[in-house]
C-alpha positions as MATLAB code, in Angstrom:
seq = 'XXXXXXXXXXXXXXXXXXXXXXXXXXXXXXXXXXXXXXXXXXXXXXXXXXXXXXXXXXXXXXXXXXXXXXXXXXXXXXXXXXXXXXXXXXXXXXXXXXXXXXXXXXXXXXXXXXXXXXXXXXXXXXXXXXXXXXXXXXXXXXXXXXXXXXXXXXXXXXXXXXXXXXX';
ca = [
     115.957  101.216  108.168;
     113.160  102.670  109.710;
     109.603  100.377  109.747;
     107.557  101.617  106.777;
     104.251  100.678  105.672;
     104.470   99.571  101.534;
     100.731   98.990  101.341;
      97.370   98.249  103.053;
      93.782   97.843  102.623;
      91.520  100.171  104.317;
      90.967   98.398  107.028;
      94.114   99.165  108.422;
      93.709  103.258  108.154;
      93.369  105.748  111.320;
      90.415  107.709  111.191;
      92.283  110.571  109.298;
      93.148  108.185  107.233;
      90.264  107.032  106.142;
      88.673  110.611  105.973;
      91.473  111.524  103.745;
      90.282  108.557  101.277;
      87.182  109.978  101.238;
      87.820  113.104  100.658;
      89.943  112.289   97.600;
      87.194  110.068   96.298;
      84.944  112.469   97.030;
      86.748  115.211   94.804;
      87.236  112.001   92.233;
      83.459  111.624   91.789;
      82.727  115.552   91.974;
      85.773  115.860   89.061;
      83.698  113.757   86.969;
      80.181  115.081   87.949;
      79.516  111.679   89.381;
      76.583  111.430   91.441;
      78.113  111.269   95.318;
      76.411  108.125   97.761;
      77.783  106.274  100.325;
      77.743  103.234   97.657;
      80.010  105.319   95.059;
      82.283  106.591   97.871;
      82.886  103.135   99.233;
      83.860  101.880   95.249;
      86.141  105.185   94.477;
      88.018  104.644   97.788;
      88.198  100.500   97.101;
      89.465  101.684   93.574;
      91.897  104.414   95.012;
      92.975  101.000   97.039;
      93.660   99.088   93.969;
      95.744  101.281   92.218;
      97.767  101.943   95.314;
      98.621   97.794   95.181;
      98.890   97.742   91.320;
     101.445  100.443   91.877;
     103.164   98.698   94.100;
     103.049   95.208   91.879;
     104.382   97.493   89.580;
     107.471   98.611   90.865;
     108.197   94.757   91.995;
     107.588   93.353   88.552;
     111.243   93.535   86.934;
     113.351   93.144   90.622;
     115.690   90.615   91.494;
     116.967   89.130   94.709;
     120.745   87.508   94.372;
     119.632   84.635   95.977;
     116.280   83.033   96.904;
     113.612   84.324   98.506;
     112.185   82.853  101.768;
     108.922   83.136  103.159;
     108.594   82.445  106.598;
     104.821   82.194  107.839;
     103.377   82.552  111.602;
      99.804   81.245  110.053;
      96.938   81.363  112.277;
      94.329   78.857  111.879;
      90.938   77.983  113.874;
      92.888   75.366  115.902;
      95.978   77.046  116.316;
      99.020   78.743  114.698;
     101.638   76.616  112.488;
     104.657   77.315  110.704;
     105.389   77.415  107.216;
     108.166   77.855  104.516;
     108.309   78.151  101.537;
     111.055   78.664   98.748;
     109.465   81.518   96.021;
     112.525   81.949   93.703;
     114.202   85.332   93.543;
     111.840   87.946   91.682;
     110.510   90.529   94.106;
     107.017   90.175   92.550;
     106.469   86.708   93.969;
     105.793   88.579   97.456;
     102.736   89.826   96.529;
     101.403   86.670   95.005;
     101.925   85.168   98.565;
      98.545   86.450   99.738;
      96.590   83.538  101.394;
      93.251   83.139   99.788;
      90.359   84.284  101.259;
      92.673   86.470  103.571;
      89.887   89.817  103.807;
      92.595   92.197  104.779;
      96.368   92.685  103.503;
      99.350   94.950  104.890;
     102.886   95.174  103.540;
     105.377   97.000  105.779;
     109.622   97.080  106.522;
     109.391   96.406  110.060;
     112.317   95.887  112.303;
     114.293   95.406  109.057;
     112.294   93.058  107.257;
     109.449   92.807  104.540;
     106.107   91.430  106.421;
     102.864   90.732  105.275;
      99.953   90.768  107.815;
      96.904   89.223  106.535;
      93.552   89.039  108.561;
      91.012   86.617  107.638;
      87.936   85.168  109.687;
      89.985   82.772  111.638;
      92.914   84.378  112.877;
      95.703   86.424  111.391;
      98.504   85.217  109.352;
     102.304   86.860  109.469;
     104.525   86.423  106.510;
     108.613   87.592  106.478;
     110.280   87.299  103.142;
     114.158   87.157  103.519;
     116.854   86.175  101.073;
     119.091   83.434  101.526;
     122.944   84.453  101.451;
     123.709   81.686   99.022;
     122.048   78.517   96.820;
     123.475   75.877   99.743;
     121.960   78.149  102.632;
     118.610   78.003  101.216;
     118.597   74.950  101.068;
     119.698   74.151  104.371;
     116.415   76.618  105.679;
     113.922   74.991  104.023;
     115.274   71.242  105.539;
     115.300   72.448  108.678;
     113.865   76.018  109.309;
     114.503   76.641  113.113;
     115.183   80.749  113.972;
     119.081   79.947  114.357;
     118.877   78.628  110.810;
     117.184   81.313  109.348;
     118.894   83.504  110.931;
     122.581   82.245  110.103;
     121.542   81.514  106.399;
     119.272   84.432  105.358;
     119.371   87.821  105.035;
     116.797   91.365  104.845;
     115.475   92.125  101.633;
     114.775   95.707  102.010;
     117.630   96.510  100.227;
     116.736   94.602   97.276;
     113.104   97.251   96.911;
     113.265   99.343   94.830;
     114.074  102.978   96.470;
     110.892  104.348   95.834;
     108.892  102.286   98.255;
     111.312  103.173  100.747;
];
């Protein structure tokens, strides 16, 4: 599987991009005879963004993983970065309520054959990999101990558990 990006916030965007944003928000506002500022392009783009992730919620909402889903998180804090796992059951929509709060800045990609979330906040950045466990008893054993040979004997991508149409 090839990496592809699922979702991200603006601040993630190329210049073209972002000029493509505008432009659609531009011919949003223009569609509606809105009057066009720099304040009403800036809300038409962040509500382009919002629909982009509801879409995405969307499509999660009735998907199921076989087993339980693992999150895996490189966190980065002001002292340092820690680990973190955590068990989130097996419906697909419980990665996207994984976002840390007060993260300012959210992408979801399939990189290197795994579903990652990269969230920048004022601190640091914070890097999330959901994986499914291969059975009950393996997901267990990950979350007692969760060293990379373990989670990497006892869990598995979950790409092919999305639904084809963010692929």
């Amino acid at each position: 599987m090839k990496n592809k990006i699922i979702y991200k916030d603006s601040f993630f965007n190329t210049l073209e991009e972002t000029a493509h944003y505008v432009a659609c928000a531009r011919d949003a506002l223009a569609s509606r005879e809105a009057t066009i500022t720099e304040t009403s392009l800036a809300e038409e783009v962040s509500d382009i963004s919002q629909l982009e992730l509801d879409y995405v919620q969307y499509l999660l909402e009735t998907e199921v993983a076989p087993n339980d889903i693992i999150a895996i998180a490189d966190v980065g804090r002001w002292n340092g970065r820690v680990l973190g796992i955590k068990n989130i059951g097996r419906e697909l929509k419980n990665i996207m309520q994984y976002f840390v709060s007060g993260c300012s800045y959210v992408k979801i990609e399939v990189k290197n054959g795994n579903v990652i979330h990269t969230e920048v906040h004022h601190d640091a950045t914070n890097y999330i990999t959901f994986r499914v466990a291969v059975n009950d008893r393996a997901a267990e054993l990950v979350m007692e101990n969760p060293t990379p040979k373990r989670i990497k004997r006892y869990t598995r991508s979950l790409v092919k558990y999305l639904p084809k149409e963010m692929l």
